[in-house]
Structure formats: structure tokens, C-alpha cells
N, C-alpha and C positions, 0 to 999 in steps of 0.2 A: 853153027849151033846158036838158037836162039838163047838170050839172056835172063836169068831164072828170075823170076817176082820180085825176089826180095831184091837183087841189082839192079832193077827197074824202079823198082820201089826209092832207093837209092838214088842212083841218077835223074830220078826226076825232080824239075827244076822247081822253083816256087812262083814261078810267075803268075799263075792262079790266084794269089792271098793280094785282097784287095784292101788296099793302104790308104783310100783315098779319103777316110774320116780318120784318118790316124792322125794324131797330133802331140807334141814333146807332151803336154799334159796329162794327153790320157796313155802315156808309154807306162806310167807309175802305176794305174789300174791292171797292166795284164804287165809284168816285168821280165822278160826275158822267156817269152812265149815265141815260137816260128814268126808267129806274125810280125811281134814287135821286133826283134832281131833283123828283119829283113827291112823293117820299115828304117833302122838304125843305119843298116848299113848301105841302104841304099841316100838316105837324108845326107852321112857325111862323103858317100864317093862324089854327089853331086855338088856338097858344099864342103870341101875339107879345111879352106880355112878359118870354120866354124866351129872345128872340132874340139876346142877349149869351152865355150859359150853351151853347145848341146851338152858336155861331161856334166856343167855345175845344173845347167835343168833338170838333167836324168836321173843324177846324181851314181853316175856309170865312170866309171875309169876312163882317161883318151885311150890308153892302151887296150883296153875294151872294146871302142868304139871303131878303132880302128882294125879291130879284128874282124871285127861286122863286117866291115865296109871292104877290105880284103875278101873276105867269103862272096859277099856279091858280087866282085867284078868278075872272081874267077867261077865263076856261076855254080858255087858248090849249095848242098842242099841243107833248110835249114831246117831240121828236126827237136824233137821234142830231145832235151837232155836229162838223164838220167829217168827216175820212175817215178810215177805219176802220185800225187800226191794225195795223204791218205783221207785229208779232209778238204772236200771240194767246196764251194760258194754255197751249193743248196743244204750243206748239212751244216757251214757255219750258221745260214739264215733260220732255219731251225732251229739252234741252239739258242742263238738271239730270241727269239720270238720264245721259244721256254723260258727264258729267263726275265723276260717283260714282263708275261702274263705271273709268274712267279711273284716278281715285286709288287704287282698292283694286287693280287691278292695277297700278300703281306706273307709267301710261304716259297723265298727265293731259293732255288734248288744251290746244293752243296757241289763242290768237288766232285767226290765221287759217283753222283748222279750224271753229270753231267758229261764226266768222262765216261763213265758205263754208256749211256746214250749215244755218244759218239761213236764207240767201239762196236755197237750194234748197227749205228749207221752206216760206217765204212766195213761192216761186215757183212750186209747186203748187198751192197755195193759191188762186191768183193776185192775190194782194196785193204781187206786187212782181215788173218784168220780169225773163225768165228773160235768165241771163247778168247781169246786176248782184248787185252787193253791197250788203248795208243800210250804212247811214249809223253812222259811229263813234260819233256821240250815239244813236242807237236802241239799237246793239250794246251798248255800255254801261246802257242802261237796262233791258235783256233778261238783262244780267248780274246788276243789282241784282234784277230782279224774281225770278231765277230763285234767289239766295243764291249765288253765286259772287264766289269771291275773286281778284284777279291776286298771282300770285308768281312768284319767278324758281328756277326749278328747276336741278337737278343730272343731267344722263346716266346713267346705268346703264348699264356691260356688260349683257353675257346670264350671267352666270356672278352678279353683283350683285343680278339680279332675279329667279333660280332661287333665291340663297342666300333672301330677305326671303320667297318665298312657300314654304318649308320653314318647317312649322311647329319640325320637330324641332330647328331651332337654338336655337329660342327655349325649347324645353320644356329642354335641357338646361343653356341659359344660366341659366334661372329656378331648376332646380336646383342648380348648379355655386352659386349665387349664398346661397341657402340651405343649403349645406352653409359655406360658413366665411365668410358675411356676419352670421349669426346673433346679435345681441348683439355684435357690433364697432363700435367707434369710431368715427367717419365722418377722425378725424386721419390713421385706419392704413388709410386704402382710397382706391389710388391708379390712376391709367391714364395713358398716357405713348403718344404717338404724333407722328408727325412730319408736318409742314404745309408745300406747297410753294407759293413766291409766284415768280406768273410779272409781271412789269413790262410786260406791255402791254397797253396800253385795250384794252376790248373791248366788244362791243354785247349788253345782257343778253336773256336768251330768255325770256320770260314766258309763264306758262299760266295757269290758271283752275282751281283748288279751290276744296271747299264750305267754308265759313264756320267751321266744325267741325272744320276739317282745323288737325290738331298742326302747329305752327312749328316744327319739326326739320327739316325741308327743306332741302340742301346748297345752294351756290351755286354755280355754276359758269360761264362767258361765254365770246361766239366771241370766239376771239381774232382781231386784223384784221394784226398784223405791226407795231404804233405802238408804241413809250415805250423803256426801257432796254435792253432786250431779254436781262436777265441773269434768273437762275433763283437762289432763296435758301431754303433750308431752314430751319427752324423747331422741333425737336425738344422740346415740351413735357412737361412732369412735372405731373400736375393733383390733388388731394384731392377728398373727398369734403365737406370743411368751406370750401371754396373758395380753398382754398393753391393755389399755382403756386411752379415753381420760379424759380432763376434763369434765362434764355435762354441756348438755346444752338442758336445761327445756324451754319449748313453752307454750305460753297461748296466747289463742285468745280473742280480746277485738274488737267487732265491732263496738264500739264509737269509737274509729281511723277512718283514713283517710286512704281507701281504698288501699294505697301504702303505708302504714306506718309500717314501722318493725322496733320496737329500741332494739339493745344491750345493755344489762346490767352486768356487770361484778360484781358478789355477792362477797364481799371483807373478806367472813370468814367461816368454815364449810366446810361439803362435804370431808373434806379428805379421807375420808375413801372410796369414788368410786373414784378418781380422782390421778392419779400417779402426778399430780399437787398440793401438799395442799393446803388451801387457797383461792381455787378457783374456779369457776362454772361461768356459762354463764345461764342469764336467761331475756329470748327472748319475749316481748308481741307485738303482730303485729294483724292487721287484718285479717279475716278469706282468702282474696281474694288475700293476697300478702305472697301468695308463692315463686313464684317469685321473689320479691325481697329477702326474707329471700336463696333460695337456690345462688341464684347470691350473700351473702354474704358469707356463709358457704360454697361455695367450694373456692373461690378468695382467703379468709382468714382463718376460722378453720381450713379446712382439713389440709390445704398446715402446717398451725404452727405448730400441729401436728405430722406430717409427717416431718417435719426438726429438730423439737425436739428431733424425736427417730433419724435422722441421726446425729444431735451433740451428741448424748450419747454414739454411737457407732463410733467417730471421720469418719462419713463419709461425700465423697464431693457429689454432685449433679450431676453428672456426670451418663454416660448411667449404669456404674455397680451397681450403688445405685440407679435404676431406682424403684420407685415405684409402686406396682401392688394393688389397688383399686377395691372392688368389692359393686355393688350396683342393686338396684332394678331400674326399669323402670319408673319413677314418671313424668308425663309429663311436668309438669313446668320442672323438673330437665333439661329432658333432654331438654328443649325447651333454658332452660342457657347452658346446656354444649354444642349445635349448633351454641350459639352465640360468638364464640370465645373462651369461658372459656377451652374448651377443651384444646384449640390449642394451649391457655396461661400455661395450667397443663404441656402441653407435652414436651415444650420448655421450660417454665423457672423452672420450677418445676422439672422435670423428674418424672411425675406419667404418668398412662396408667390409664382411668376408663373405668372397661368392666361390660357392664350391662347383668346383669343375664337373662333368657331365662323368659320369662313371664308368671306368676301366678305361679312361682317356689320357693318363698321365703319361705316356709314353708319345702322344702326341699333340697336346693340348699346354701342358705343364711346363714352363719355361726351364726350371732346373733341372726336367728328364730329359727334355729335348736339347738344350746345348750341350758340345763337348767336353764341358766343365768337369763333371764328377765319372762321365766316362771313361774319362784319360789319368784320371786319380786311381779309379779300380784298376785300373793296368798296372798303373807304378805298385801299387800296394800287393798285389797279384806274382809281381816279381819281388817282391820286399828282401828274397833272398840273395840277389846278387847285389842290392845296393844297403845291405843291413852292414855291415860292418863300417863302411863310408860314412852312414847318416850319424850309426852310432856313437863316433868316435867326435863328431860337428856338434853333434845335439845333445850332448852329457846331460847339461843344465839341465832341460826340457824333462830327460829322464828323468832324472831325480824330483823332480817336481812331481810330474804326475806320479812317482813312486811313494813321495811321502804322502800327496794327497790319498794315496789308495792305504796305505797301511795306518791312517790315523783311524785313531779306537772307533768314532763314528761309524767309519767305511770301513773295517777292517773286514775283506772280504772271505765271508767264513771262516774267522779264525780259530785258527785250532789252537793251537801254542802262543801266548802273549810273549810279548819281548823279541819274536824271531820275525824273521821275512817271510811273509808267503810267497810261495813262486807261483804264485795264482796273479797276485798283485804287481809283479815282478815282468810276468809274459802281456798280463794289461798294459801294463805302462808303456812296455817296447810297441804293442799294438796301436796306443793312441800317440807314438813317437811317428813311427811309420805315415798312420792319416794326417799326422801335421805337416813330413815332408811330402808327402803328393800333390794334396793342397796348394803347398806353397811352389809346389812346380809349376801348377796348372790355373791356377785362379787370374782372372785379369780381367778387367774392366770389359774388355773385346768378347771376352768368351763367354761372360755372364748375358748381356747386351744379345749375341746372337740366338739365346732362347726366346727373347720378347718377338724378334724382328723376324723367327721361324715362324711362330706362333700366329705374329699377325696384330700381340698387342699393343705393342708399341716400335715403331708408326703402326698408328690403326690401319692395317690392311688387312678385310674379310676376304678376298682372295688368297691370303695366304694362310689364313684359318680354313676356310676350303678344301686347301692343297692337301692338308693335312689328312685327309678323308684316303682312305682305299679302298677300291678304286678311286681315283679322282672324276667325281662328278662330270659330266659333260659339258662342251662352252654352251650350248641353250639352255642347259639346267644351272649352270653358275650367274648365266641373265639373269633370267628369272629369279633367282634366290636372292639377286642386290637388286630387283628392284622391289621384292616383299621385303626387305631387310628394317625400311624407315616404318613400317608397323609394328612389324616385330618389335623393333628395339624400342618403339615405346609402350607399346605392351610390357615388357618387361620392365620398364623404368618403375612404370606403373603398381605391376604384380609382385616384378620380384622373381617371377617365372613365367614358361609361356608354355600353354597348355598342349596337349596333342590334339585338341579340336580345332586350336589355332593354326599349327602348321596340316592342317589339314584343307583348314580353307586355303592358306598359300599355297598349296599344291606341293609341298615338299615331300616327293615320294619317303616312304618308309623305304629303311634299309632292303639290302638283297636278299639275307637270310629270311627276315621278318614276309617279302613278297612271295616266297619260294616254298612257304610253309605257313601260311594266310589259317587254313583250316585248321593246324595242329595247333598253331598259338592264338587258336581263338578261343579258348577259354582261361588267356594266362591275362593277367591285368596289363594294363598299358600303363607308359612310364610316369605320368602323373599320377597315377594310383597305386602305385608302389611305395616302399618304405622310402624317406629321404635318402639317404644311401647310393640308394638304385635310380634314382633321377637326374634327370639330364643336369644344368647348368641352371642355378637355384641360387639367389641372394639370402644370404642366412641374417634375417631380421625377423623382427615378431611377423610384420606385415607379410613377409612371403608367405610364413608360418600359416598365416591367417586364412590365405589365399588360396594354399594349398588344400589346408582342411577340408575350407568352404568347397574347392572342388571333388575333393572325395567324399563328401557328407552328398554331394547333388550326386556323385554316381550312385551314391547308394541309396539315397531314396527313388533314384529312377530303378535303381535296382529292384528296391520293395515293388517299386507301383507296377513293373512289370510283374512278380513275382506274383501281386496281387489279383493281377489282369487275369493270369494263367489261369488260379486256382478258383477264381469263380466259372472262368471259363469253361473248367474242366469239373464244376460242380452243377453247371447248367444241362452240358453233355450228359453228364449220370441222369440227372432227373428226366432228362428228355429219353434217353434210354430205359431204366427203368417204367418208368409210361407205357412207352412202346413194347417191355418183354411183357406189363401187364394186360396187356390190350390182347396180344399174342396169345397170352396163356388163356383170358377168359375165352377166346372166342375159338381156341384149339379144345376147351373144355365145352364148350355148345356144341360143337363139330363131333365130337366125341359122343357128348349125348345123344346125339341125333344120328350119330351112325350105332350108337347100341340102340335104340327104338326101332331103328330100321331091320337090323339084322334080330332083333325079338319080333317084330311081323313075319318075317322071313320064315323064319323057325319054326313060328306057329301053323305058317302057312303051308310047311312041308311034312309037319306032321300027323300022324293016321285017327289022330281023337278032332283034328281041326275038322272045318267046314269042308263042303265039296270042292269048291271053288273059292280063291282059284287055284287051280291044282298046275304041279311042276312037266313035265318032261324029265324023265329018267334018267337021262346024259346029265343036266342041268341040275335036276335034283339032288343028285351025289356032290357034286363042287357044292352047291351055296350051302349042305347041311355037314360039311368039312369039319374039323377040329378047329381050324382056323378062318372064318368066313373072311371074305372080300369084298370090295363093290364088284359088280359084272363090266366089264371091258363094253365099245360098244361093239364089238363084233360078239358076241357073247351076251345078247340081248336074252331076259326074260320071257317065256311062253306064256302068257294068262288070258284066260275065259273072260269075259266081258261080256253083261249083258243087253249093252247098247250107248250109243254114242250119249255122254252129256255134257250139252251148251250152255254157256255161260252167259249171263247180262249180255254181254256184246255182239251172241252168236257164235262165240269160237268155243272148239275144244282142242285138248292139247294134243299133242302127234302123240301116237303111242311110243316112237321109235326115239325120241332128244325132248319131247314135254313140248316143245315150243307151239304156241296156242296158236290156230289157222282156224279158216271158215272153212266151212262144213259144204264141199263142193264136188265136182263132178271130179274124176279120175285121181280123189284124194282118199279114196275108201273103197275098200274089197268090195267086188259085185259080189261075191257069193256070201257073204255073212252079213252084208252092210255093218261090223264092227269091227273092224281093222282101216286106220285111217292115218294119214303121213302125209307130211311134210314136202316142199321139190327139192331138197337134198339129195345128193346122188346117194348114201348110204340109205335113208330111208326110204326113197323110191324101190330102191334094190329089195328090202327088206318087205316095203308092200309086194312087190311080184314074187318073192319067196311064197308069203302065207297066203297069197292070191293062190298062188298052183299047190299048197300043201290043203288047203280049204278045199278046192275043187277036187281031188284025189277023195280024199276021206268026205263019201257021202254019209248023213245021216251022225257025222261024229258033232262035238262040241265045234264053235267057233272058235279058233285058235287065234289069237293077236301076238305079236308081238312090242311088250312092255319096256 
């Protein structure tokens, strides 16, 4: 009895599986596949007192190895073990590549996508039931295999994720950056931006980047409605050599007077975020006075500041110690820095503030982009498992900022004089908590690594570049460093750099902006927007100046188009009207002339007129109609004629189309000699008609047709 398939199947050997590019190296690429097994144990039956040396390559057990190698001599067969696995190389490659193209569009797929994905891929497959999800230990192992990372990411608006994939922010940022980073100090190159801490737990949202993917990644988490439930601001002052300023903590209290903003100078703590000990700034103002809060913090924080690190490095105020300032677009800010404050920086100060390119802060801004205050929101985030620890270290602290809040001044909407508010009471534990995070996370290194993201200090425009998503291409980042040395003195210059300028440099417009050409061509371009909404702008009169002067030229080209039109379109009318008058007069001669004609007509078919010339009966009914017409020309008039008459020149007109001919042989009825035509086929026709109706009818009138 022959032996059934599957014992065939069994007993046959593997001598087929060709080993001959196989190598200990590439055994780690396929591990414990028929091939490599065979390739294993046939390597140590040939070499076994090797078999220590191949364990630590394989990184396979000897006792392994030697299992292998037993199987081969006694020629058993070596098969696939256990069941096949549910995600194979092409659906990890897959995943990979969704999660690429995810990152460079700035919208890295989650978790749960990703495993749904997979479970629909191995359920094609059919390596796994449809409607199930693979198992968290596979999902994980499909992430390792595939080079993916988990991180907890930050939201974007659509206005956040238009700005990042605008390369031109970044081309002007790299500029602007190069025009007066040049050879400066990293003491005198500062960004100052404000951090808002929300007090309730919340559950972090994690996704999956490749391995490769920059740690500049915001944090951000749902919030669930749990902890303090108060809101505290954070307004930071950062360098480029890893200085911070003192803190200065914001709380908004709308029992004030809607312009009220008081400084508080907290008189102990905080040293540990504060290259000042001793000291902190904590700010309670109304929700609506911005305004005056920023008209004090640039007049006086920044500037103190900024001349503190000039006495520590014995510098003067003078242009070489000039200060370079970088900040976000905040419209009170900039509504104070137009009202003189600039002009006050530029001059008595020696600073420059250049506001970054808009909705850029996430990846332009040195204190969004390091993990400095990232990793503070997390501590603060969990505030409740280390609230009891901090509170029990930081008494002092508390009570400090307790009395500061409950003095008559700040007394945060007090209802009852002489008691505590517990308003003031959950503030204070609030601004406890941002002092410990801070001082967990702040360091010279961590500050330092937003300049060095960014690109502005060491000035590196490729890594201002980077920052763009997608990332630009390498012939389009050529290209961009080698228009860069106009640019940037264009900007020295203006202050800003227009969009006709990167226009001659060939710096393509964003993707959105190319993919939608038509529909935003009638929304202004970014030099003619409010400051606000503009790219990367040095805030001084002169930019000011510059700016205007470009939008005052759009809009008188504006006019003179506008102007062009309207005459344009007043020329057209007159040239039209012309034309309907010309129309109408000569439709009114036509008119006239076709009622003269049809009054002869008339006359001429009625029984008081003359003899002649008289209708035809058939004919006479249509032209004396209710409604007369011209005759068609098949539908030629009958009329008497009493003889041909010639003209100056000899001709008379054909009776059949008018058209004038000489008066000649086979042009005229023999039998009337007064019917005479034209060598038109219709009027030829029309002579042989009254030629044979002429001859019929002896002794009657001469009949023509007219």
C-alpha cells in the first residue's frame, strides 16, 4: 500500500532549500524558519567545535544548536513550527509606510487605527477572523518589527497645520535668522512666550512615529473634569546659553476692574527655576487687560532681564550688545509694541523684537519646541500623586504665595474680610505645584535644545528647514541656501521680505495654497494681511514702514486696475449703444420701406386701382392677407409690363432677382419681347415658365414675372 500525502509530505527530505547565500548574519533576518534551521544544523554537524562561537552570533542556545544539527544527520524533516504568523513583513511594511506619510503630514495615526488596520489586513489574509482585533502582545511586536515609536502627541488646528506645511515660513524664518543672528552671542538671543497649566488629570492620547522622528512633539491630554480645576499662566523669558528668567505666574480674577493688573513680587522660593533666588513675579489681573499686563512686561521685565545678563557679562548697551528677541504674534502684544514700546526697546534698550511667522510656535519657537515645559505639563498633570510629598517640602512656598493672594489688594473676590478664601487657598497649592515641575525639569541642556532645534543658535537654516512638514526636498533645500544670502539682506534691510521676493527666488507656495490656486485667489497674500497673520516681521517703525508702503502699492495698483476696468467697460457700453442705434435707425428705414411697399401692393390689388398691373388669383389672396409678407422667390409676382426700359448704360433689371443685364438674345420671351432674365438657374426656369404660359394664352396680356 502506497504512502498517503501527508506521510510523504513528512518524509520528504529538505535537501531542496538552498543555503548557499545563507550566512550567521542573515540567520537573525528569517530566525528559526525550515531554511535557517537546516542551514544551523547542517553549519554545526560540519563544524561542532564551533558550536560555542555560532550560539553567541545567533544568539540560539548550544543546546539548540545542537538539536539542529542532530535533526540533519538523521535526515528528519524540517518544517514550519507551530502556526503561521498573523502579521507577515508586507502588512508590517504597510503599517510603516502609514505611519511615515502620517508624520510628514503632521496627522500620525493612533493606536487604535492602526491596530484596526492591521486586523483588517490579516483578515484578508485570512490569518485572523474578520471582525476581531490582533492581540496587544502581537500589535506591539508588529510595532517593533515595523520601527515605530509610541508618543503622546499635541492637536493641531487647521490654521497650525497649513502654517508647518508652508515651506515659506520657514524660508523666511532661516532668513530673518541670518540676517541679525550672524556672529551674536547666544547671552543676547532671547524668546519669551507664555504657558498655560490646566489642574486636571487627564488620560494621555498616544500614537506611533518612526524611530527617527525629532522629540519636539507638544504634549497635550483629554481632559476628564478631575483635580483643582483653576487655570495658571506661566510667562517665561529663555536664552540661548540656557538662562531663564525669574517666573512670572498669571491668574485671572474678573472681580477687578477691567484695566487692573497688579504686580506682586513673591519675597521667598522658586529658586530653583529662577537664575534669581528669592524671587518670582506673581501677576493677578483681569481677564480683558492684556494690554496693560503686556505694556508692563515689555517696558520693564524683559528690558531687566536683558540688562542683567548684559552686567554679568560687563556689557554696554550699545549696537554690539544689541539684543535679538524672539516672540509669537499675540495681538494686544503687538497692539503695545506699535505704540511706541518698540521704538522705546530699539533705542534705549538696544533690543530688536522679531515676531515669528504665524501659527509657527510649535515649531519655530524655542520654548515650544524643547522639552522644557512639556515635561512640566506632565508633572503638573499628575500633581495628585505627588501633592502630598511636595506639600509637606514646600510649606514655606505655600504660605507665601497664600498671603500674597489673600492681601486686601489681591483679595481674590472677597466676600468675607478677615477669613481665608478657598479660592486663594487652591491658587496658591496651584502655583506650588508649577514651582515643583519647573524645578524638576528646567536645565540649562533642556533650554539650549530649543535654539539648536530651531536652527538659531548655531545658526543652522537646515535645521529651520527641517522643521517644515513635509520636509522640503534636497534640490528644493539647494536652492533655498543658495537664495538665502538675498534674502537675508533683504530683510536686514526691510525688516521683512515680501511675497514678490520669494517669488523671484522660486520658493514654491505651500501645498495647500498650490492645490487650491483658484479658490484662494481672491484672499490677500501674506504681506497684505493684518501683522498678525504675516510671516516673520522685525517689529520696528522701519518694518512698520515698509510694510505699509507695500500694501498702499497693492492697493493703488489695485485702484488703477480697478480704474482700467471701468473705463474699459464704459467704452464697451458706448460702443454698444452706437451699434443698438445704428440697429434701430436702419431697422426703422427697413420698416418704412417695407410699409410703402406693402401700401403699393394694396393699392395695386385693389378693384378702384388701375388695370395694371393686375395679380393672379392664387397670388392675389396671400399678398392681400391680414398679415402681408415679402413673396419667397419661388413665389415670384405676375405683372403686365408694357416694355422693356434701359438704362444710361443699356441694361435693364431681370424681372426675376432685379439684377441689371443687357438687353440680348435668349434673355427675353419671344412672344411678348417683355419678359426678360438673368443666366441664373432659377430665373432661366422662371423665363421658360412665362415663355410656355405666354404662348398658350393667345391674344391675352403679356404676363412677366416680377
Amino acid at each position: 500500500m502506497a504512502p498517503s500525502k501527508k506521510k510523504q509530505l513528512k518524509a520528504k527530505k529538505v535537501e531542496q532549500f538552498d543555503t548557499s547565500n545563507f550566512r550567521l548574519g542573515k540567520y537573525k533576518s528569517n530566525p528559526r524558519t525550515p531554511e535557517g534551521r537546516y542551514f544551523l544544523g547542517k553549519l554545526v554537524s560540519e563544524n561542532p567545535q564551533n558550536v560555542s562561537a555560532y550560539s553567541k552570533q545567533t544568539g540560539e542556545s548550544e543546546r539548540y544548536l545542537k538539536k539542529q544539527a542532530k535533526m540533519y544527520k538523521e535526515d528528519k524533516p524540517f518544517r514550519n513550527v507551530g502556526q503561521p504568523l498573523v502579521c507577515n513583513e508586507s502588512m508590517i511594511a504597510h503599517i510603516s509606510a502609514i505611519a511615515k506619510a502620517g508624520d510628514d503630514e503632521g496627522t500620525s495615526p493612533g493606536e487604535k487605527k492602526l491596530r484596526k488596520d492591521l486586523s483588517n489586513l490579516a483578515a484578508k489574509e485570512g490569518r485572523l477572523q474578520n471582525g476581531r482585533l490582533i492581540c496587544k502582545k502581537t500589535f506591539n511586536r508588529a510595532m517593533k518589527k515595523a520601527g515605530l515609536k509610541s508618543r503622546v502627541s499635541q492637536p493641531k488646528n487647521a490654521a497650525r497645520k497649513e502654517a508647518q506645511r508652508d515651506v515659506r515660513n520657514f524660508v523666511t524664518a532661516a532668513a530673518g535668522f541670518k540676517a541679525f543672528l550672524t556672529n551674536k552671542s547666544p547671552q543676547l538671543i532671547f524668546n519669551f512666550d507664555a504657558f498655560t497649566y490646566l489642574f486636571n488629570s487627564y488620560t494621555d492620547k498616544r500614537c506611533f512615529v518612526p524611530h527617527v522622528r525629532d522629540e519636539s512633539m507638544q504634549v497635550q491630554g483629554e481632559d476628564n473634569g478631575k483635580g483643582l480645576n483653576v487655570c495658571i499662566k506661566y510667562m517665561a523669558i529663555i536664552s540661548a546659553d540656557g538662562s531663564i528668567a525669574p517666573p512670572i505666574f498669571i491668574i485671572t480674577d474678573d472681580g477687578l476692574k477691567t484695566d487692573e493688573c497688579r504686580w506682586n513680587r513673591v519675597p521667598c522660593g522658586v529658586q530653583a527655576v529662577s537664575c534669581h533666588p528669592q524671587t518670582a513675579w506673581l501677576v493677578v489681573m483681569h481677564s480683558s487687560a492684556k494690554t496693560v499686563f503686556h505694556k508692563t512686561f515689555l517696558k520693564h521685565r524683559l528690558p531687566e532681564f536683558v540688562d542683567s545678563i548684559r552686567d554679568s557679562l560687563q556689557l554696554s548697551t550699545d549696537l554690539r550688545s544689541r539684543a535679538v528677541v524672539f516672540s509669537d504674534g499675540e495681538k494686544e502684544q503687538i497692539d503695545v509694541l506699535r505704540d511706541g514700546v518698540s521704538e522705546y526697546l530699539a533705542k534705549k534698550k538696544q533690543m530688536n523684537i522679531c515676531k515669528l511667522p504665524s501659527s509657527t510656535s510649535g515649531s519655530l519657537q524655542p520654548a515650544d519646541v524643547c522639552d522644557l515645559f512639556k515635561h512640566s505639563k506632565s508633572y503638573v498633570s499628575n500633581w495628585g500623586e505627588h501633592r502630598h510629598e511636595e506639600l509637606l517640602y514646600n510649606d514655606n512656598l505655600l504660605r507665601c504665595f497664600t498671603a500674597v493672594l489673600e492681601h486686601k489688594k489681591n483679595g481674590l473676590s472677597r466676600k468675607q474680610p478677615n477669613c481665608v478664601n478657598p479660592k486663594s487657598k487652591t491658587f496658591a497649592e496651584g502655583l506650588v505645584a508649577v514651582s515643583c515641575g519647573l524645578e524638576r525639569v528646567i536645565t540649562r541642556k533642556a533650554i539650549r535644545q530649543g535654539f539648536i532645534k530651531t536652527g538659531i543658535y548655531p545658526l543652522d537654516p537646515q535645521a529651520t528647514l527641517a522643521q517644515c512638514r513635509p520636509a522640503p526636498q534636497k534640490e528644493a533645500v539647494e536652492r533655498i541656501l543658495v537664495a538665502l544670502k538675498d534674502l537675508s539682506e533683504a530683510f536686514s534691510t526691510q525688516g521683512a521680505i515680501s511675497e514678490a521676493q520669494l517669488d523671484a527666488a522660486k520658493v514654491s507656495d505651500s501645498i495647500y495654497e498650490q492645490a487650491n490656486r483658484k479658490q484662494l485667489s481672491t484672499k490677500l497674500r501674506k504681506d497684505e494681511r493684518i501683522l498678525t497673520q504675516q510671516r516673520m516681521v522685525l517689529i520696528t517703525s522701519d518694518a512698520f514702514e515698509y510694510l505699509k508702503s507695500i500694501k498702499e502699492k497693492k492697493q493703488t495698483e489695485k485702484e488703477r486696475v480697478k480704474s482700467v476696468k471701468r473705463d474699459t467697460i464704459a467704452t464697451l457700453k458706448e460702443a454698444t449703444k452706437k451699434l443698438e442705434d445704428k440697429w434701430k435707425a436702419t431697422h426703422a428705414a427697413l420698416k418704412a420701406k417695407l410699409a410703402t411697399m406693402t401700401k403699393k401692393l394694396e393699392t395695386a390689388c385693389s378693384k378702384d386701382g388701375p388695370a395694371h398691373p393686375k395679380l393672379t388669383r392664387e397670388r392675389c389672396s396671400s399678398a392681400c392677407s391680414s398679415k402681408p409678407r415679402a413673396p419667397s422667390r419661388a413665389q415670384r409676382v405676375v405683372v403686365d409690363l408694357s416694355g422693356p426700359s434701359v438704362d444710361n448704360e443699356g441694361k435693364l433689371p431681370c424681372n426675376t432677382c432685379r439684377t441689371k443685364i443687357v438687353f440680348q438674345d435668349n434673355t427675353f420671351c419671344g412672344g411678348c419681347k417683355a419678359f426678360f432674365a438673368c443666366r441664373r438657374t432659377n430665373c432661366r426656369a422662371a423665363l421658360k415658365s412665362h415663355y410656355e404660359a405666354c404662348q398658350s394664352k393667345d391674344g391675352s396680356p403679356h404676363l412677366v414675372v416680377a
